[in-house]
LODO-266201 format. One line per 2 residues: number of its first residue (from 1); their letters; for each residue x, y, z of C-alpha. Coordinates in Angstrom, 2 decimals, padded with zeros to 5 digits. Layout:
<kolfis>
NUM> A> X Y Z; ...
</kolfis>
This chain:
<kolfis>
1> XX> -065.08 165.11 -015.47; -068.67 165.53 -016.31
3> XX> -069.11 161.79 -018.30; -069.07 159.51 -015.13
5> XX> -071.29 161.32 -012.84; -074.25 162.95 -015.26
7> XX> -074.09 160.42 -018.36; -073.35 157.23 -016.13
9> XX> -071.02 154.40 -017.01; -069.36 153.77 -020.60
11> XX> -068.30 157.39 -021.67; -065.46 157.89 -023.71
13> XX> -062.89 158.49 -020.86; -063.94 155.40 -019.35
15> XX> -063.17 153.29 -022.16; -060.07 154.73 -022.68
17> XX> -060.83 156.47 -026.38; -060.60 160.00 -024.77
19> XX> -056.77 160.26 -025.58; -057.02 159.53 -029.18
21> XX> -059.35 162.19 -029.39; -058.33 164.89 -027.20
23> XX> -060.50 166.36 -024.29; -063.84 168.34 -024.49
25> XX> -065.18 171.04 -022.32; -068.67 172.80 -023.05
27> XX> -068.46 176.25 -022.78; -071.69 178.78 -021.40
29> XX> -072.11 182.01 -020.95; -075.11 184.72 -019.64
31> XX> -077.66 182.17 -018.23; -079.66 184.86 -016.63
33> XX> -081.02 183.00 -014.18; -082.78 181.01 -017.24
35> XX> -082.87 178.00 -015.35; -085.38 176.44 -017.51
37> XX> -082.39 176.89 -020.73; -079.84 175.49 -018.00
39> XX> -081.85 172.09 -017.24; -081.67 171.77 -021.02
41> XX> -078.21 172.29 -021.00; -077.27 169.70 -018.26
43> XX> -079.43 167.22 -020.20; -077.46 167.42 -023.32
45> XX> -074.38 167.04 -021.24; -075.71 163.92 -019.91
47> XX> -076.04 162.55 -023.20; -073.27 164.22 -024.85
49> XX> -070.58 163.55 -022.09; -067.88 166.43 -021.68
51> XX> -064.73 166.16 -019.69; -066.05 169.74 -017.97
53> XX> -067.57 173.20 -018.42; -066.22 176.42 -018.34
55> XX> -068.55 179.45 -017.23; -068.41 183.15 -018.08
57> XX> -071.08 184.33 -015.72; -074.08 186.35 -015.37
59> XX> -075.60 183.37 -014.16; -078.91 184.94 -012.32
61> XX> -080.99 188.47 -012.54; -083.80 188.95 -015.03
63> XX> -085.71 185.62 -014.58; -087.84 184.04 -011.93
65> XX> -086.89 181.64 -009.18; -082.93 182.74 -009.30
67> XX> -082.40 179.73 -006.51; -083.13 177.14 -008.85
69> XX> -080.41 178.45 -010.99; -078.39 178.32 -008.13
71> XX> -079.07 175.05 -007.12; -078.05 173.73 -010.74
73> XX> -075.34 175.40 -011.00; -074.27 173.94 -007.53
75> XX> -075.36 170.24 -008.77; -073.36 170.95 -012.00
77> XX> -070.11 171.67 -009.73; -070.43 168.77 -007.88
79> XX> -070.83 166.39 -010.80; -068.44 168.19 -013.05
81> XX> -065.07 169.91 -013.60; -066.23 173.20 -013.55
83> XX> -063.92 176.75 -014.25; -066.37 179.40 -013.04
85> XX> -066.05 183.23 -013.50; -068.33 186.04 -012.43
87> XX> -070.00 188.39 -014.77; -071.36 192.29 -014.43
89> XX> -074.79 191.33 -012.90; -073.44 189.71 -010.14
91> XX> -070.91 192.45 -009.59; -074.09 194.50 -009.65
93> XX> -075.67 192.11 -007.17; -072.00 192.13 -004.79
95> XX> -072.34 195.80 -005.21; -075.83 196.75 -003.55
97> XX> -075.14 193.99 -000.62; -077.86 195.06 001.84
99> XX> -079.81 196.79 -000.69; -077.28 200.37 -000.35
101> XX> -078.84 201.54 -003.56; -082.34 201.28 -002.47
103> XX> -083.45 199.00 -005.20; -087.27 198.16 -005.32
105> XX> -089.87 197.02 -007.22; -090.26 198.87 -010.45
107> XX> -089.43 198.80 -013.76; -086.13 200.51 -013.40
109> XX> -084.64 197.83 -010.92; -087.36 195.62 -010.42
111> XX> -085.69 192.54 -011.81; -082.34 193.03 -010.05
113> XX> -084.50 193.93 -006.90; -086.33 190.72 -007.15
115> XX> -083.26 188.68 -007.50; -081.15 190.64 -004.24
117> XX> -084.11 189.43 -002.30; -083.90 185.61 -002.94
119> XX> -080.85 184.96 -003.09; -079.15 183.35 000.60
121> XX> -075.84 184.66 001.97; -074.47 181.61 000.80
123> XX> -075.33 182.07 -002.79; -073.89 185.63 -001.87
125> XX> -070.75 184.40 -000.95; -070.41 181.76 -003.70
127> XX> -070.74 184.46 -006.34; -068.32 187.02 -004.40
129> XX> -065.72 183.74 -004.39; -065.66 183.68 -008.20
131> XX> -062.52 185.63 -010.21; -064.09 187.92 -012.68
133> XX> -061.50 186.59 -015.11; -058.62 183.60 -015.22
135> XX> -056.43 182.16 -017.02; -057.39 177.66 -017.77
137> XX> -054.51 175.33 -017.81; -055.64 172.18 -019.08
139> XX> -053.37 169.41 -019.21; -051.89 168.67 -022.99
141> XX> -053.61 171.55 -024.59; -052.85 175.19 -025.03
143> XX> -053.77 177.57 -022.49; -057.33 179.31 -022.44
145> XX> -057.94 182.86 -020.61; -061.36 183.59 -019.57
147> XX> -063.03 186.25 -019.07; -066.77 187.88 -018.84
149> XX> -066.43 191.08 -021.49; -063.13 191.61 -022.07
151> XX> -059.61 191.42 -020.05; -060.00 194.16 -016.96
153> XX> -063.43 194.74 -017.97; -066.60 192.91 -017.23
155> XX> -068.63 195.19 -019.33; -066.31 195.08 -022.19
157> XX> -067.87 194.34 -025.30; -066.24 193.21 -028.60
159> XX> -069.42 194.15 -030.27; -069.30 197.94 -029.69
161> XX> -065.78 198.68 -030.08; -064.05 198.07 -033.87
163> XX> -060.12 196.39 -033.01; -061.12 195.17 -029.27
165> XX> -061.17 191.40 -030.08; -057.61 191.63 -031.63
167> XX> -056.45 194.13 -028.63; -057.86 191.87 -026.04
169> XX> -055.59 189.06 -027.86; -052.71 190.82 -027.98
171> XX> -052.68 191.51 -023.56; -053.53 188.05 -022.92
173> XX> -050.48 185.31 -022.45; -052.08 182.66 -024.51
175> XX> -053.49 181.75 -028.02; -057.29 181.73 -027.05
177> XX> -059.61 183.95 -025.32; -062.91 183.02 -024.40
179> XX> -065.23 185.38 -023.59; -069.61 186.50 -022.91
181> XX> -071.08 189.63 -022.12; -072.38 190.39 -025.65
183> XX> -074.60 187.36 -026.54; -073.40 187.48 -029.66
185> XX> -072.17 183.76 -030.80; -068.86 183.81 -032.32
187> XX> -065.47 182.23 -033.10; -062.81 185.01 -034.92
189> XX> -059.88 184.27 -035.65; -056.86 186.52 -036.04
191> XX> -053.74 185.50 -037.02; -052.67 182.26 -034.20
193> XX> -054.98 183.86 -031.69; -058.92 182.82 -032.00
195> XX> -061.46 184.89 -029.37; -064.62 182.58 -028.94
197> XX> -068.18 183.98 -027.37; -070.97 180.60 -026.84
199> XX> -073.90 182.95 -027.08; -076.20 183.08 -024.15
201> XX> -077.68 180.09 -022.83; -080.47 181.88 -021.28
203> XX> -080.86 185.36 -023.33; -079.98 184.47 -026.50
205> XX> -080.12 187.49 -029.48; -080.05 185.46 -032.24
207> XX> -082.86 187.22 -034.08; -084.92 184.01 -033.87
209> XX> -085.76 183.04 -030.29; -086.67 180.31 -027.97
211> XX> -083.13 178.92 -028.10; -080.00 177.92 -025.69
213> XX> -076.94 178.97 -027.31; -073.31 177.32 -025.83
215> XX> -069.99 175.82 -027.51; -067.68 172.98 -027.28
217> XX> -064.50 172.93 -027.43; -062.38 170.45 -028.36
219> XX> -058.50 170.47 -027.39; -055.45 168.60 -028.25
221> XX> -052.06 168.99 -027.74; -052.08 171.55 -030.32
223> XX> -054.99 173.48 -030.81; -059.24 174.16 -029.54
225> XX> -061.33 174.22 -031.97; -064.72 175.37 -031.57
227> XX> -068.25 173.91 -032.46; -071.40 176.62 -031.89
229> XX> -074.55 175.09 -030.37; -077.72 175.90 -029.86
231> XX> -080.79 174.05 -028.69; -084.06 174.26 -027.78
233> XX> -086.15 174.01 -024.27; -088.91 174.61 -022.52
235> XX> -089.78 178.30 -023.27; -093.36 178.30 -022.33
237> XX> -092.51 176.75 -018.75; -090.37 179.39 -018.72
239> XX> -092.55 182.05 -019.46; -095.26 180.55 -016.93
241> XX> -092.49 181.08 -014.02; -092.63 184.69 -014.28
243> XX> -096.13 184.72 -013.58; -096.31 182.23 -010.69
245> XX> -093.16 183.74 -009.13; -095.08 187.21 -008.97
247> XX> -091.61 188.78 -010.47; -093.72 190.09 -013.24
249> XX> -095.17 192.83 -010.46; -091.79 193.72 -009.37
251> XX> -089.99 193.92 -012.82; -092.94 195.46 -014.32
253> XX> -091.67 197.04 -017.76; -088.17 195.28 -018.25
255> XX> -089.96 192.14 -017.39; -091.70 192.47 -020.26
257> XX> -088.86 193.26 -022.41; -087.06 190.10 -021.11
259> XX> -089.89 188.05 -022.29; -089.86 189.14 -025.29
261> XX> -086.57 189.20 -025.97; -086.47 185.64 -025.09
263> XX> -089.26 185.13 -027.99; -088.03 186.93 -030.20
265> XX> -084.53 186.93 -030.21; -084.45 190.49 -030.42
267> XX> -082.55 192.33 -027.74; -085.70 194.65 -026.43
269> XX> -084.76 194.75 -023.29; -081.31 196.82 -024.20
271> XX> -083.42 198.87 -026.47; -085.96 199.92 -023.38
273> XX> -082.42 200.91 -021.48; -081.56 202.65 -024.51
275> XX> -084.94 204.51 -024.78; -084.90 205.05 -021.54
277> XX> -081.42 206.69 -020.83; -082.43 209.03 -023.44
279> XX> -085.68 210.28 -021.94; -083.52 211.02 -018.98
281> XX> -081.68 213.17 -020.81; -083.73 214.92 -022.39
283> XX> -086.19 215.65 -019.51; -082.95 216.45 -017.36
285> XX> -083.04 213.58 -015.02; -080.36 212.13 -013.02
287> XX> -081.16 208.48 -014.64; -083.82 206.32 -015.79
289> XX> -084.43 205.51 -012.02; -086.03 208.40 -011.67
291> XX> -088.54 208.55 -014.64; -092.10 208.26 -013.62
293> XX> -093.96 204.84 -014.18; -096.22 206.22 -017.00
295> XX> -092.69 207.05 -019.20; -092.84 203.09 -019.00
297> XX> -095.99 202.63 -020.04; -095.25 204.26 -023.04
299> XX> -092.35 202.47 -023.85; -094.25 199.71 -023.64
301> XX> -096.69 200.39 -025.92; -094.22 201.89 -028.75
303> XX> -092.12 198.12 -027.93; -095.64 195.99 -028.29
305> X> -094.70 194.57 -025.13
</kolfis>
């Protein structure tokens, strides 16, 4: 577990109280390569010790230095027990191995560009090993099933689609599904069956900003129950990293929208995708890819960005 080897000696398991109180696991979500939210995260672990942590992906794209994520998230596995799933931007990053899509700087792809580039084959491979959903067997509690969006799709999201929490229940052989993709923070219940979402830890839409979102869970023989977090961390070092990691030239517009969103807690960068989609459409393009730079620049300016 995570107590012994990130909060040092005298944790709960150690002493032997863990059993009258069950197990806890901490439960993240969408880091997006945030690693800045993640440090925070691994220090509240260390002084709130968990038994482990249970990942839903999207761990890196839209943030500078995506190796340091990396490398925490690699530190984190070594020092705890860790069930790790992949999420839609690093099926996005599997997909374009070798760059087939001919990503490049911009403010179309910029961000994902950015990220392709730095990351080694061995982070490449790491990602690739991950399931994209499982089910958790924990010993003496119920059964968890994890998953990114929904079950069989990454990009499923409870948010957009009225009945898909309760549907999603219904396919999966256990009681609780936990589940990202939406950064929306959540814990609905529906008849035995409960669906849990942490948030984001790195790209959190709570309408108030400069926050790490996450959950723990705590299990017994008979039941999880949830507990939503959220802390804060070091935003402006954060925000500083875009600019010394020169991704803001490469993401250009959407890197702008990211760092606002991250302010804000307002999801600007989906409403730039949004805006932009639609100016494909109605100027007959193939996709936003191909919209000229000074489209951007517009968006920008109607965004404040």
């Amino acid at each position: 577990g995570c107590g012994a080897a990130l909060a040092g000696p005298g944790t709960l398991k150690e002493r032997g109280e863990w059993r009258n109180l069950g197990v806890k696991y901490a439960l993240i979500s969408d880091i997006h390569g945030n690693f800045k939210a993640l440090e925070a995260f691994l220090a509240f672990i260390r002084e709130n010790p968990v038994d482990g942590i249970i990942c839903l992906g999207d761990y890196v794209t839209d943030g500078p230095y995506p190796r340091r994520t990396m490398n925490l998230l690699y530190g984190m596995r070594e020092a705890c027990d860790c069930y790790m799933i992949r999420g839609n931007r690093e099926e996005y990053l599997l997909d374009n191995k070798g760059n087939r899509e001919g990503w490049k700087p911009s403010s179309a792809n910029g961000t994902l560009y950015y990220t392709l580039e730095q990351l080694t084959g061995e982070d490449m491979a790491f990602l690739a090993s991950l399931p994209t959903e499982r089910e958790v067997l924990i010993q003496g509690c119920p059964g968890l099933y994890i998953c990114h969006g929904t079950p069989g799709r990454v990009r499923g999201n409870v948010c957009w689609e009225e009945g898909l929490r309760e549907k999603s229940l219904e396919e999966i052989p256990h009681r609780y599904l936990l589940g990202g993709h939406s950064h929306h923070q959540e814990i609905y219940r529906v008849g035995d069956g409960s669906y849990i979402n942490p948030g984001s830890l790195g790209f959190a839409i709570d309408g108030v900003g400069r926050r790490a979102q996450f959950a723990l869970l705590s299990g017994s023989g008979e039941a999880w129950e949830a507990e939503l977090c959220s802390i804060h961390y070091d935003v402006e070092g954060y925000l500083r990293a875009f600019t010394e990691s020169g991704v803001d030239e490469i993401g250009l517009t959407l890197n702008k929208a990211v760092k606002k969103s991250i302010v804000t807690g307002v999801n600007y960068f989906f409403k730039c995708i949004l805006a932009m989609e639609e100016k494909a459409r109605e100027k007959g393009a193939g996709s936003m890819v191909e919209l000229p730079q000074k489209d951007w620049e517009e968006l920008e300016k109607r965004f404040e960005l």
